[in-house]
Backbone of each chain as ProteinMPNN parsed JSONL, in Angstrom:
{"seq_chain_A": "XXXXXXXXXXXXXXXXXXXXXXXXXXXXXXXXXXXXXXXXXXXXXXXXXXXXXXXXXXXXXXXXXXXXXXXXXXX", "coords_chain_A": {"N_chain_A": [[19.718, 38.43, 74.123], [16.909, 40.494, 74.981], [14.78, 43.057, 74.302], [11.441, 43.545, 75.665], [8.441, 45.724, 74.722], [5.831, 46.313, 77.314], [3.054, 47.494, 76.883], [0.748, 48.633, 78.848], [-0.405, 50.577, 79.13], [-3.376, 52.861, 80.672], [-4.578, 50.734, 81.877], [-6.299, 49.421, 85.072], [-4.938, 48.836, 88.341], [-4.651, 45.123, 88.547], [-3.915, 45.608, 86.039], [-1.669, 46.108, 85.039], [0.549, 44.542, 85.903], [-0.616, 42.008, 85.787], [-0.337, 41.709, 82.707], [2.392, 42.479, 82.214], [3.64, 40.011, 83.387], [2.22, 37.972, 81.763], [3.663, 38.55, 79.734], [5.948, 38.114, 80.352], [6.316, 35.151, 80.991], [6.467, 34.256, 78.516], [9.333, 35.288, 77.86], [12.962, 34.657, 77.578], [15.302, 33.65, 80.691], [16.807, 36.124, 81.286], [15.909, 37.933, 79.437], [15.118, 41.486, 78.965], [12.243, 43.142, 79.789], [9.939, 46.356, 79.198], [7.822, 47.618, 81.003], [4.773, 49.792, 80.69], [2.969, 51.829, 82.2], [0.019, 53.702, 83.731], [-1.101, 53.383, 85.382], [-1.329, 54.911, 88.886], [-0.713, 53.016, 91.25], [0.925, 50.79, 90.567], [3.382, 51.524, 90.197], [4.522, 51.527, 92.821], [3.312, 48.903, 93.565], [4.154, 46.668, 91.243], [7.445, 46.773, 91.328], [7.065, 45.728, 94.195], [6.122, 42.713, 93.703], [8.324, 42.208, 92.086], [10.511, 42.13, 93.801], [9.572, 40.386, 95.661], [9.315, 37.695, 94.225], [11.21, 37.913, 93.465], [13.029, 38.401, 90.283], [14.683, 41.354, 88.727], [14.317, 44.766, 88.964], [15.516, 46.835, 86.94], [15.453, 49.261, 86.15], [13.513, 52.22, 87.074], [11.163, 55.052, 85.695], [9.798, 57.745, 85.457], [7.805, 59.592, 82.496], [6.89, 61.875, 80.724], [4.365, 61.516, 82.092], [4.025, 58.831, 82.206], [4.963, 55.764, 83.8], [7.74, 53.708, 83.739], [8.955, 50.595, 83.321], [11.58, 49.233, 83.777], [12.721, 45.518, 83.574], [14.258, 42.838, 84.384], [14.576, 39.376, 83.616], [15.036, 36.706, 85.965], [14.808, 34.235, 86.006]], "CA_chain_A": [[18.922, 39.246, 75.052], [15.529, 40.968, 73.924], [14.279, 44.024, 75.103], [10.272, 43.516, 75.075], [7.874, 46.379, 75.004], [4.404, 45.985, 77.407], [2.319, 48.629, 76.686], [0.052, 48.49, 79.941], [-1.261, 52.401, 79.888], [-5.082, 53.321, 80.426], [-5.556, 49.681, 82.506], [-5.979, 49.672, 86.088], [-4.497, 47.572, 89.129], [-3.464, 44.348, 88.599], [-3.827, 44.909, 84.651], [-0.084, 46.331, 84.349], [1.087, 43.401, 86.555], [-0.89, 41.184, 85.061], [0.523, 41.929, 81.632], [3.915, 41.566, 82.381], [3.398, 38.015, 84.116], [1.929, 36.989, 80.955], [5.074, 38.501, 78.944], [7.307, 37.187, 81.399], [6.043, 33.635, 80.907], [6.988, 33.8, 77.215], [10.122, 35.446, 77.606], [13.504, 34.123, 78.251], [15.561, 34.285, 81.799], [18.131, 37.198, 80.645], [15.517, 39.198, 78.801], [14.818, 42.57, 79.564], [11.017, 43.806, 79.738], [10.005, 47.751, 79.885], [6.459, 48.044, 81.41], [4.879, 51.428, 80.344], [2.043, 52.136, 83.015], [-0.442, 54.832, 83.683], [-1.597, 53.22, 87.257], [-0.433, 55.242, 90.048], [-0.69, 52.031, 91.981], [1.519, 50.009, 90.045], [4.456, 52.228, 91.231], [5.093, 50.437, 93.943], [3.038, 47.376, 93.238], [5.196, 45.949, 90.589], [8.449, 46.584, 92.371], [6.699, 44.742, 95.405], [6.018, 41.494, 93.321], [9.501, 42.013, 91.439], [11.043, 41.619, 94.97], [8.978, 38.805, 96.139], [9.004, 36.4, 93.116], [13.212, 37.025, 92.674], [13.541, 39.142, 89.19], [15.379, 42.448, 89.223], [14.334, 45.724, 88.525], [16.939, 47.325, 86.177], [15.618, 51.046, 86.007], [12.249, 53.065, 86.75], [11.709, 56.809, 85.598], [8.643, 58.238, 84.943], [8.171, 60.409, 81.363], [5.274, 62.709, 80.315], [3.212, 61.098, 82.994], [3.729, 57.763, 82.293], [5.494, 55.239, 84.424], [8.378, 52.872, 82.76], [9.836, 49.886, 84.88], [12.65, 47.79, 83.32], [12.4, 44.935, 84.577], [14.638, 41.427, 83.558], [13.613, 38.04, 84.276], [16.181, 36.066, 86.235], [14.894, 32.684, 86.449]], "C_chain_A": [[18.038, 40.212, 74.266], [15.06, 42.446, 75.075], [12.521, 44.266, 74.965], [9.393, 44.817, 75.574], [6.556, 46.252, 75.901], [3.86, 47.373, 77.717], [0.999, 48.614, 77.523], [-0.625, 50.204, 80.045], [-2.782, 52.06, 79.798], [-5.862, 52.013, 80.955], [-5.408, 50.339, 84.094], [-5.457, 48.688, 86.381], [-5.498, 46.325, 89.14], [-3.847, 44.097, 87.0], [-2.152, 45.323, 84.68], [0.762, 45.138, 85.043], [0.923, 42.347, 86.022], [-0.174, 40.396, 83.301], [2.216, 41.427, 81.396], [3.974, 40.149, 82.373], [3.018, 37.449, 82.555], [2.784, 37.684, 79.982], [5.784, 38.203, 79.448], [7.291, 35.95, 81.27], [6.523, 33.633, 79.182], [8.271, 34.52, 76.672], [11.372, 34.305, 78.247], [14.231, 34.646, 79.32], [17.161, 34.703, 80.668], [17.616, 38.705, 79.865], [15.1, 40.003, 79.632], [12.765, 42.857, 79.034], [10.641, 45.273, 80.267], [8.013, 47.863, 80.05], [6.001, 49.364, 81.24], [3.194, 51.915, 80.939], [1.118, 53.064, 83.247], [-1.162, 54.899, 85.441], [-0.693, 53.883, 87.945], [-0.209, 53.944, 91.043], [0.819, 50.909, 91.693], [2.78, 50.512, 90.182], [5.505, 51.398, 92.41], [4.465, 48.648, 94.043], [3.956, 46.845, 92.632], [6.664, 45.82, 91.289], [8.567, 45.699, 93.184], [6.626, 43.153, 94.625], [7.37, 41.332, 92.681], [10.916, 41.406, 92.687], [10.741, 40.532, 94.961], [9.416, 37.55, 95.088], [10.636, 36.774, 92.613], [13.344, 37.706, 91.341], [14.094, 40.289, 89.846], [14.883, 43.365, 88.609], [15.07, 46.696, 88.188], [17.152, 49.0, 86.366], [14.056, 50.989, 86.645], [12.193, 54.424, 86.782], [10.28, 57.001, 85.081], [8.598, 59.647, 83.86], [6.829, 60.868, 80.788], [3.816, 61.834, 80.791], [2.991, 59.4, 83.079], [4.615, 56.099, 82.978], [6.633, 54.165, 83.359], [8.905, 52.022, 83.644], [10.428, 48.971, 83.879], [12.882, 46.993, 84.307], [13.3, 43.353, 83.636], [14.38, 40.483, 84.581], [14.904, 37.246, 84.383], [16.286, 34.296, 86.091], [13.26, 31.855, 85.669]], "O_chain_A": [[18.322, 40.657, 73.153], [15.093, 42.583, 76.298], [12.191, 45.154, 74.18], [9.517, 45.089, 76.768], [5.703, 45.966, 75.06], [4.197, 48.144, 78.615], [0.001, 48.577, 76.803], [-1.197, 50.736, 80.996], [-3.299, 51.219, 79.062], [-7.071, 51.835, 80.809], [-4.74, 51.327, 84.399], [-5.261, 47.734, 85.627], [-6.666, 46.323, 89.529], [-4.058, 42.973, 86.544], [-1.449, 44.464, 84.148], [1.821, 44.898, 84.463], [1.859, 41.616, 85.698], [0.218, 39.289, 82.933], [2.863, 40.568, 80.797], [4.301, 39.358, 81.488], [3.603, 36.423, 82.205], [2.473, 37.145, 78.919], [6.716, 37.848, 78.726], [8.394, 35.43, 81.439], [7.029, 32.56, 78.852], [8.507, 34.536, 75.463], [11.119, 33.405, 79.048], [14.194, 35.873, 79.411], [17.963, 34.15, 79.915], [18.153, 39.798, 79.682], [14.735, 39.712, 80.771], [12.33, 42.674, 77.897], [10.873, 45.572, 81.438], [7.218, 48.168, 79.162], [6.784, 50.232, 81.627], [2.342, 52.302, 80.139], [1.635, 53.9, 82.507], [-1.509, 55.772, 86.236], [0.516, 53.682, 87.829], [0.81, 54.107, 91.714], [1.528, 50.417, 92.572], [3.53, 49.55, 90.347], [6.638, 50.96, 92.609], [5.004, 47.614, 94.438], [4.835, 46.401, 93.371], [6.975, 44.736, 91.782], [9.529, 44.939, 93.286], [7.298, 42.339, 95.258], [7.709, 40.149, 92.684], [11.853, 40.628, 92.509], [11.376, 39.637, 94.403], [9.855, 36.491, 95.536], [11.222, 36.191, 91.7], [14.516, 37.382, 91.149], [14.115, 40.438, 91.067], [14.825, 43.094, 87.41], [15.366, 47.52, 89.053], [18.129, 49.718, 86.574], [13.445, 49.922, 86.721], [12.868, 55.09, 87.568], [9.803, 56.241, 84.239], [9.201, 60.666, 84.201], [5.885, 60.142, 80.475], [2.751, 61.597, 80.22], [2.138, 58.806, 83.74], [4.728, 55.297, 82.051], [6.239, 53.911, 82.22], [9.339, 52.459, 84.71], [9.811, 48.098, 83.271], [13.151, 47.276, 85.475], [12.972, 42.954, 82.518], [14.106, 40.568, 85.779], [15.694, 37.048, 83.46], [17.209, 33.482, 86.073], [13.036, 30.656, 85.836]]}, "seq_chain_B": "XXXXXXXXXXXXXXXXXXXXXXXXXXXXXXXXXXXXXXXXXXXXXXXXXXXXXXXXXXXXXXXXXXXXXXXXXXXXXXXXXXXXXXXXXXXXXXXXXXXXXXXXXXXXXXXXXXXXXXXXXXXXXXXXXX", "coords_chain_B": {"N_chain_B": [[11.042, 32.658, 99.566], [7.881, 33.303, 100.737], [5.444, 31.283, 101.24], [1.639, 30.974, 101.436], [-1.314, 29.999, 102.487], [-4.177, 30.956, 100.798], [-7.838, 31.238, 100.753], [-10.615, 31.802, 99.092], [-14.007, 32.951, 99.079], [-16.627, 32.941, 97.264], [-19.413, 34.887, 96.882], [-21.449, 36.984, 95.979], [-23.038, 38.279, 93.428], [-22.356, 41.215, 92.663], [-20.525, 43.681, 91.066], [-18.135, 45.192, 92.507], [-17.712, 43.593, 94.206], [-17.013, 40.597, 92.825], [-14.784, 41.658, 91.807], [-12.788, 42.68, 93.11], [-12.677, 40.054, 94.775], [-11.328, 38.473, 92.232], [-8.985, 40.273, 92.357], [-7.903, 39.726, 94.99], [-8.063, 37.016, 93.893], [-6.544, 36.585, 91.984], [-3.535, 38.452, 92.329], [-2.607, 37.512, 94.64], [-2.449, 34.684, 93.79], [-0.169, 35.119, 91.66], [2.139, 35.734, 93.08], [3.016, 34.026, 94.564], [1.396, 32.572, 96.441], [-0.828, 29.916, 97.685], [-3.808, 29.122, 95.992], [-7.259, 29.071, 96.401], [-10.616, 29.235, 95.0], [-13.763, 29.482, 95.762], [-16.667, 28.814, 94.244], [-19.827, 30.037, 95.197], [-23.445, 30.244, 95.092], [-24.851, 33.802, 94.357], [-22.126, 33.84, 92.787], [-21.87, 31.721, 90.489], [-23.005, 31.638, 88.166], [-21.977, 33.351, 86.477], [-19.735, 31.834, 85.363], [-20.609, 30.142, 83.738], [-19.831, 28.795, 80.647], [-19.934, 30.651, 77.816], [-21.721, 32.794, 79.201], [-24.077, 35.315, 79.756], [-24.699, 36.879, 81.594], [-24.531, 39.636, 83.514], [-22.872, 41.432, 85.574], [-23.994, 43.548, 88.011], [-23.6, 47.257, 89.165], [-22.547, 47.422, 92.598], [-22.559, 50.008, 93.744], [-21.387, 53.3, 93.722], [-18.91, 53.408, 92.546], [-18.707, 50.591, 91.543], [-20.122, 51.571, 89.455], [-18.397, 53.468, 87.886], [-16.237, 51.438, 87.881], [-17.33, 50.059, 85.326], [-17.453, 52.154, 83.353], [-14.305, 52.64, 83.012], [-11.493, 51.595, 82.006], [-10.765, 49.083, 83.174], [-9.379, 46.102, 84.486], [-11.639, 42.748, 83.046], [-12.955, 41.003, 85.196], [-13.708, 37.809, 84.781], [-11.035, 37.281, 82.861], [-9.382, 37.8, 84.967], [-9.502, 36.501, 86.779], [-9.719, 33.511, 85.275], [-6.504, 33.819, 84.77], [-5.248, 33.828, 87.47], [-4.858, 31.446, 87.307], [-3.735, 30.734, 85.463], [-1.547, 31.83, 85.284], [-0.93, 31.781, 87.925], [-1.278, 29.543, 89.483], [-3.68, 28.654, 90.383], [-6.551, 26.904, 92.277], [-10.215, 27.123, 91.004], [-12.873, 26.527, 92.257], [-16.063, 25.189, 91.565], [-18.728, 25.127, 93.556], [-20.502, 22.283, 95.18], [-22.959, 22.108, 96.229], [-24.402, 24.611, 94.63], [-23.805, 24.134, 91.993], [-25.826, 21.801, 91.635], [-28.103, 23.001, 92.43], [-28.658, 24.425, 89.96], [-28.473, 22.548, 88.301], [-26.155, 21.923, 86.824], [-22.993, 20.707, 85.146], [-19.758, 19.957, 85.246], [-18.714, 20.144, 82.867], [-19.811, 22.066, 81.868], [-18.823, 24.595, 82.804], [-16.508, 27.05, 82.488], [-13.457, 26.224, 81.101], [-11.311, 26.834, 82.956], [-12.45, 25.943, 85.017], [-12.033, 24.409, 88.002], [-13.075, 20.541, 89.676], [-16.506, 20.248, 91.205], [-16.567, 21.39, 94.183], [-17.521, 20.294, 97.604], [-18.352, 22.094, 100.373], [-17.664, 21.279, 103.412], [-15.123, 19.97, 101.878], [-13.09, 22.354, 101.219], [-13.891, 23.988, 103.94], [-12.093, 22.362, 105.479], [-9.632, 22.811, 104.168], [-9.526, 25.468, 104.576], [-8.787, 25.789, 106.804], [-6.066, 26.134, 107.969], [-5.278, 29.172, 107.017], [-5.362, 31.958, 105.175], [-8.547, 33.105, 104.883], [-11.04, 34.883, 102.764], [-13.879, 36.439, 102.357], [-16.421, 37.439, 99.556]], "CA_chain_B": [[9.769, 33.328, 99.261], [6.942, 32.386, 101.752], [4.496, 30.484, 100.747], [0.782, 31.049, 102.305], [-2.632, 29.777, 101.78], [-5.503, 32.027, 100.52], [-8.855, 30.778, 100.66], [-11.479, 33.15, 98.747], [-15.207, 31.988, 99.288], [-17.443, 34.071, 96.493], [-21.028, 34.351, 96.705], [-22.063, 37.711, 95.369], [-23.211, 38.809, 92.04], [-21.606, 42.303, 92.252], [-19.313, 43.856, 90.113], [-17.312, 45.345, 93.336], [-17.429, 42.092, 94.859], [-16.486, 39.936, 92.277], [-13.482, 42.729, 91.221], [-11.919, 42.519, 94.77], [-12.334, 38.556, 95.034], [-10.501, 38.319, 91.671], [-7.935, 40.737, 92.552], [-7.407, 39.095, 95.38], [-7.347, 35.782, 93.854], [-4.913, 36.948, 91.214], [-2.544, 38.947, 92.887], [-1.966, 36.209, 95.545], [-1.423, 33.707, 92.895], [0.651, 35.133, 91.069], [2.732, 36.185, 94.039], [3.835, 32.801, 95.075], [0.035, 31.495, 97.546], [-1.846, 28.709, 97.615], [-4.351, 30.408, 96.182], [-8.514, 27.966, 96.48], [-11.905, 30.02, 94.822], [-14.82, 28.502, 95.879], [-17.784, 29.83, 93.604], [-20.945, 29.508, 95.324], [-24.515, 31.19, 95.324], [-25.329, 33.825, 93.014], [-21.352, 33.744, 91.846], [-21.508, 30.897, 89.96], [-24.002, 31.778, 87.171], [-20.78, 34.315, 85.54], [-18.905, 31.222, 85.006], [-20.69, 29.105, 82.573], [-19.55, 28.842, 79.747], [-21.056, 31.549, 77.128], [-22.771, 33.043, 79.998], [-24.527, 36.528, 79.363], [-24.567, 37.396, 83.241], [-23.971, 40.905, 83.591], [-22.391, 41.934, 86.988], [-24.25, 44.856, 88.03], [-22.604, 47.384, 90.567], [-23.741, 47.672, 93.96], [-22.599, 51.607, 94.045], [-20.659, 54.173, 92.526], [-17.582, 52.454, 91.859], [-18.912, 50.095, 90.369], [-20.352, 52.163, 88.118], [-17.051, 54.007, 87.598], [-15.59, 50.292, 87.239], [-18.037, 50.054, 84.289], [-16.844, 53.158, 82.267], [-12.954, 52.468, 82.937], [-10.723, 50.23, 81.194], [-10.86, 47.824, 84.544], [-9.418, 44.221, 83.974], [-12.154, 42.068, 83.128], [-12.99, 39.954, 86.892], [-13.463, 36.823, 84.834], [-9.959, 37.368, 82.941], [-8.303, 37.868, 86.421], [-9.718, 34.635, 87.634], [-8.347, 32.67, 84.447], [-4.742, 34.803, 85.013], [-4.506, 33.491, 88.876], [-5.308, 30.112, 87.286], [-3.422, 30.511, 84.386], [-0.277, 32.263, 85.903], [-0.483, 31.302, 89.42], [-1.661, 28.262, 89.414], [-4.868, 29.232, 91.324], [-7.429, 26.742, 91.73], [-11.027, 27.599, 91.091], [-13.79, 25.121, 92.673], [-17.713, 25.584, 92.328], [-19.518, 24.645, 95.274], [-21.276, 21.168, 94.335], [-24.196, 22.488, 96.097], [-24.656, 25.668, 93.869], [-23.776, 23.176, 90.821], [-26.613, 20.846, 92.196], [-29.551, 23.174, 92.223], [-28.541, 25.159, 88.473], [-28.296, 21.344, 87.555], [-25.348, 22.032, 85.407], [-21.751, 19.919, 85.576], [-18.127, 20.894, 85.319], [-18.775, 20.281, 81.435], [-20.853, 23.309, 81.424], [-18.312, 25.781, 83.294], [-15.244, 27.593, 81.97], [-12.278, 25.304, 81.036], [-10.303, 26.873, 83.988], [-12.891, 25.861, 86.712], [-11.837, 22.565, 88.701], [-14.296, 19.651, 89.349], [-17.147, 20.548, 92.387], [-15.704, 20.683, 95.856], [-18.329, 20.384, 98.779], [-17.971, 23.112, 101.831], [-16.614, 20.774, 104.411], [-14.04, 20.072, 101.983], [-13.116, 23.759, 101.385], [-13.068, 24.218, 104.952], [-10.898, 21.8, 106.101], [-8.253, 22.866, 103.091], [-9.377, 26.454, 104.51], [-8.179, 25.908, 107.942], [-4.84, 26.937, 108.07], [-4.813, 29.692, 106.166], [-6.083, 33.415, 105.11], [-9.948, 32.971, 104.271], [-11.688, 36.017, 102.604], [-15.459, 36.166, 101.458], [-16.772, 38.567, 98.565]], "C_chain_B": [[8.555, 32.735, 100.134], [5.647, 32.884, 100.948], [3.179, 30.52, 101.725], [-0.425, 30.565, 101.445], [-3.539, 30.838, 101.752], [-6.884, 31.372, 100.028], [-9.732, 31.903, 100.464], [-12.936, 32.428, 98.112], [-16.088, 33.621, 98.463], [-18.893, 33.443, 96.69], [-21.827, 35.499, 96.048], [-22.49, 37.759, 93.707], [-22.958, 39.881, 91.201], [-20.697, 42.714, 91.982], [-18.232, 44.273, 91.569], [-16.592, 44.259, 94.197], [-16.992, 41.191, 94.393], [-14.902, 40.667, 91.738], [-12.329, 42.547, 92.102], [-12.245, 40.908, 94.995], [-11.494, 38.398, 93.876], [-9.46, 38.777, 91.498], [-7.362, 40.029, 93.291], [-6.909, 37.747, 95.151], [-6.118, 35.679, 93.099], [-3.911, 37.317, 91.193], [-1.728, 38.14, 93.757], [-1.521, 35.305, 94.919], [-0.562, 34.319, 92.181], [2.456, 35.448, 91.934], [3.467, 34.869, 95.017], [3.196, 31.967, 96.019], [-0.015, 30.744, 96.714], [-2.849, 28.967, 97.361], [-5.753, 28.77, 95.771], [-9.41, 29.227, 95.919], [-12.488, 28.643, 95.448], [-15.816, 28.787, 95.565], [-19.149, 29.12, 94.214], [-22.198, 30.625, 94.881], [-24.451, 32.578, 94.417], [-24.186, 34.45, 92.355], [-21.335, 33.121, 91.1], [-22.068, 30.897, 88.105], [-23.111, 32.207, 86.118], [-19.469, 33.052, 84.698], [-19.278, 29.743, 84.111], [-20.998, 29.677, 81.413], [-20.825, 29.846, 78.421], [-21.905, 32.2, 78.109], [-22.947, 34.748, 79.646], [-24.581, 37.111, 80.767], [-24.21, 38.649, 83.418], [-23.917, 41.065, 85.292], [-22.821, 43.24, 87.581], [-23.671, 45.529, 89.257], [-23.602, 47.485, 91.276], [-23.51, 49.615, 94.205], [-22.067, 52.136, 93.108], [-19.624, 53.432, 92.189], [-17.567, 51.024, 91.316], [-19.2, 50.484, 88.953], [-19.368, 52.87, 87.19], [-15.813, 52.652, 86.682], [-16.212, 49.976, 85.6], [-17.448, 50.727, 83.159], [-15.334, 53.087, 81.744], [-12.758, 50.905, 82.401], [-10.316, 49.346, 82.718], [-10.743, 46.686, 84.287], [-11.122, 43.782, 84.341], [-12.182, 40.73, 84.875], [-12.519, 38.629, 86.261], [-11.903, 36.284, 83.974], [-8.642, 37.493, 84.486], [-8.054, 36.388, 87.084], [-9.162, 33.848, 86.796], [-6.347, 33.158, 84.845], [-3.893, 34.027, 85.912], [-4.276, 31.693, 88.601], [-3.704, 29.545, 86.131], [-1.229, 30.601, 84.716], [0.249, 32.304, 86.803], [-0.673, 30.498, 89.899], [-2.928, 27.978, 90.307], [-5.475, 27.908, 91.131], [-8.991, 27.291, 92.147], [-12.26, 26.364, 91.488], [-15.555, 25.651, 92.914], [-18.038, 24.88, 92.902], [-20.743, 23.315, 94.698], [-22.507, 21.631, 94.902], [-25.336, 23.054, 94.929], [-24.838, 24.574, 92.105], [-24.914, 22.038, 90.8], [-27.686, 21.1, 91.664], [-29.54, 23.823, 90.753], [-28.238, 23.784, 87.723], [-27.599, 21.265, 86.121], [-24.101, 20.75, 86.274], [-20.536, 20.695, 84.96], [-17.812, 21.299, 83.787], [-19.153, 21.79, 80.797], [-19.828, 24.427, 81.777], [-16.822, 26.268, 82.831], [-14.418, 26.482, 81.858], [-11.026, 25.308, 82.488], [-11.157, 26.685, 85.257], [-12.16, 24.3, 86.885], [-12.926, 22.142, 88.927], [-14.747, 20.192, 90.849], [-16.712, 19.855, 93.272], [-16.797, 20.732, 96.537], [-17.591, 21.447, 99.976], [-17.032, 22.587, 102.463], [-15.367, 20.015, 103.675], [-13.043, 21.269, 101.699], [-13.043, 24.258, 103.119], [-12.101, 24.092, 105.79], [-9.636, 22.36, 105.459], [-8.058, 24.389, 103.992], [-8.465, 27.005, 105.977], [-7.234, 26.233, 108.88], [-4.097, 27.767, 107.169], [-5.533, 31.401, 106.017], [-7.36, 33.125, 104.591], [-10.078, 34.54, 103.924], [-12.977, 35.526, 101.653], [-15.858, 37.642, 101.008], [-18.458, 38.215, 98.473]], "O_chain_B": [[8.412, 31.513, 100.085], [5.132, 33.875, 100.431], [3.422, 30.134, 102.869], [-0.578, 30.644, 100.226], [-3.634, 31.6, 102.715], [-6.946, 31.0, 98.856], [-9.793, 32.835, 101.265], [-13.052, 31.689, 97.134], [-16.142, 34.788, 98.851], [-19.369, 32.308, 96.686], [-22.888, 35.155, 95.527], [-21.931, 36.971, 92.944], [-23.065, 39.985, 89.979], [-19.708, 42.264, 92.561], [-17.352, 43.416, 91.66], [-15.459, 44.114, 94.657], [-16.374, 40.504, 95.207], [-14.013, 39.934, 91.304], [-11.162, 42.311, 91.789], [-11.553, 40.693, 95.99], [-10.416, 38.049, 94.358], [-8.691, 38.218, 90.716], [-6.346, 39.478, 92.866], [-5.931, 37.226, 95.688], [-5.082, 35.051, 93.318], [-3.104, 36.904, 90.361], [-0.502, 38.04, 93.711], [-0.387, 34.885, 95.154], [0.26, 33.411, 92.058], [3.571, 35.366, 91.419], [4.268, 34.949, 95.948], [3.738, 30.974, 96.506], [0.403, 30.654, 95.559], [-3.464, 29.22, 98.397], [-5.437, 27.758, 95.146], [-9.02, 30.323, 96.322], [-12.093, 27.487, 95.596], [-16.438, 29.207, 96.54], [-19.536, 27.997, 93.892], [-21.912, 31.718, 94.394], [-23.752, 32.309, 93.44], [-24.412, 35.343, 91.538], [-20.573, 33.646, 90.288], [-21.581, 30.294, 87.148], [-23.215, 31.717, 84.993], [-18.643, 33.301, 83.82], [-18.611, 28.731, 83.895], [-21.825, 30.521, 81.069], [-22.039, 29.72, 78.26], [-23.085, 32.141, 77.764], [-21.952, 35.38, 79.292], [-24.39, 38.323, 80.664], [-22.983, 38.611, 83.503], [-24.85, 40.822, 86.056], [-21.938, 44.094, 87.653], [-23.289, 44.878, 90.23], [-24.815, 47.585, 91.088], [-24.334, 50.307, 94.803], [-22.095, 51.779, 91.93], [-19.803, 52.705, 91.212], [-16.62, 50.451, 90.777], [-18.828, 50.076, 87.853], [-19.477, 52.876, 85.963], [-15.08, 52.693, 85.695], [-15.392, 49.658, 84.738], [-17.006, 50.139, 82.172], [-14.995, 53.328, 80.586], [-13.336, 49.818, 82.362], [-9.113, 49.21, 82.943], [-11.703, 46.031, 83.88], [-11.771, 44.152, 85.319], [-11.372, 39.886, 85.258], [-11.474, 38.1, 86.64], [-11.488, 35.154, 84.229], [-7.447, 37.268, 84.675], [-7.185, 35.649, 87.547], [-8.124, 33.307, 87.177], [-5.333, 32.51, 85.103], [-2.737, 33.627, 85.769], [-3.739, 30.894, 89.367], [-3.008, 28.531, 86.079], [-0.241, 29.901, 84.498], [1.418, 32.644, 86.986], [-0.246, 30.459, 91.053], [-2.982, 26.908, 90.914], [-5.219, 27.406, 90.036], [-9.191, 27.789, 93.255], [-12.33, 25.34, 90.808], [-16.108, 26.198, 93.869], [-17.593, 23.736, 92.801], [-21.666, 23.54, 93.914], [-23.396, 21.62, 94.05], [-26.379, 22.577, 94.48], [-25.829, 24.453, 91.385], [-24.863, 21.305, 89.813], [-28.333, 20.401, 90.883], [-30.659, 23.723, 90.249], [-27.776, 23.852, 86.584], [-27.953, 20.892, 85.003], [-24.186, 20.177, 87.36], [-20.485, 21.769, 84.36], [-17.096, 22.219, 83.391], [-18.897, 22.369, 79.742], [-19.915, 25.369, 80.99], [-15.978, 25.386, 82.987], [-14.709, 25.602, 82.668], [-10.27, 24.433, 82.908], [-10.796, 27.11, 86.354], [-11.889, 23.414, 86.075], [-13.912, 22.82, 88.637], [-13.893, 20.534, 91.666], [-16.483, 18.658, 93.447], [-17.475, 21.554, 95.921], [-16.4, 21.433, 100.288], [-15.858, 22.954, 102.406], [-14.558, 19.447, 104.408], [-11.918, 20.964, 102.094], [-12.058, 24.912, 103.462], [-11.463, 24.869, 106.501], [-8.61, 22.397, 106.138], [-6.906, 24.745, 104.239], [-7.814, 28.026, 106.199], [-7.34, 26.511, 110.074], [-2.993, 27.576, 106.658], [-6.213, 31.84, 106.945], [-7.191, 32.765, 103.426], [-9.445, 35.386, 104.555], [-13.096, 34.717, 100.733], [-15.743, 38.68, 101.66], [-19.193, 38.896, 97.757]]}, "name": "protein", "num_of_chains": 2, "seq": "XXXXXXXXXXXXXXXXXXXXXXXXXXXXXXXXXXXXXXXXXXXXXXXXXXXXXXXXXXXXXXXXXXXXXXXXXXXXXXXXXXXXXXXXXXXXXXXXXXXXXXXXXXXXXXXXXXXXXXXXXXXXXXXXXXXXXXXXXXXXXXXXXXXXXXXXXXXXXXXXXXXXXXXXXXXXXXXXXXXXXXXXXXXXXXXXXXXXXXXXXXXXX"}
């Protein structure tokens, strides 16, 4: 199990989503991914597609302004 | 996970307009649609290959889109293609009179669809035009 960094700050909506998806496609199901955001949007966006599409969202906490979403890939 | 069609019929040349058709096409694909482009009229020009086309805005937020780090439109449109299995279809018309072929247009376009078949596919499903 891998813990991968995506360093998504300073894009807008659907770059921090985007991002993921294309580290999610080259990780494996078990790894962990920490998204590190600056979109207020992406807040609840990501979450919303983490529902829909079946992964789990492990943690989210926001830290000197910048959003963090652990996020592992189930399948 | 339910599964829906999204039919997204482009014809502008503006950056707001093309920003919000590739959001939408990318977000929906990646999200688990059926996701159809259909590039016609004066979208199609942005998508051949090497193309210099600049997207100019139609207002302020475009212009705002300009200055900000704003995904690239035609990165979004590969993405939905790439990661959602989107497909992208120029309009054989539009491909007709710019007397180019599928050779000429991005690697991630599909081969020219005609309208009436685009509408029939579009028929039971969410249409949106940019």
């Amino acid at each position: 199990m891998e813990r991968k960094l995506v360093d998504a700050k300073n894009t807008f909506c659907p770059g921090p989503l985007m991002e993921l998806i294309g580290q999610m496609k080259l990780a494996s199901v078990g790894d962990e991914l920490e998204v590190l955001s600056t979109d207020k949007g992406s807040a609840a966006d990501i979450p919303e597609w983490i529902n829909k599409v079946g992964h789990e969202l492990l943690d989210s906490f926001e830290e000197d302004g910048v959003l963090h979403l652990i996020v592992k890939k189930t399948k | 996970m339910a599964t829906d069609k999204i039919s997204v019929m482009v014809t502008s040349n503006k950056r707001e307009q093309l920003q919000m058709a590739a959001m939408v096409a990318s977000v929906g694909a990646v999200s688990g649609n059926d996701v159809s482009v259909f590039l016609s009229m004066n979208s199609l020009n942005f998508f051949i290959k090497d193309s210099s086309e600049h997207a100019t805005p139609d207002g302020p937020m475009g212009k705002l889109i300009e200055e900000k780090n704003v995904p690239d439109f035609k990165d979004l449109f590969q993405q939905a293609v790439e990661y959602g299995d989107a497909k992208i279809f120029p309009c054989s018309m539009a491909v007709d009179i710019l007397g180019i072929g599928q050779d000429d247009l991005e690697t991630y376009i599909s081969e020219p669809m005609g309208l009436t078949t685009f509408l029939s596919d579009a028929s039971d499903g969410q249409v949106w035009h940019f």
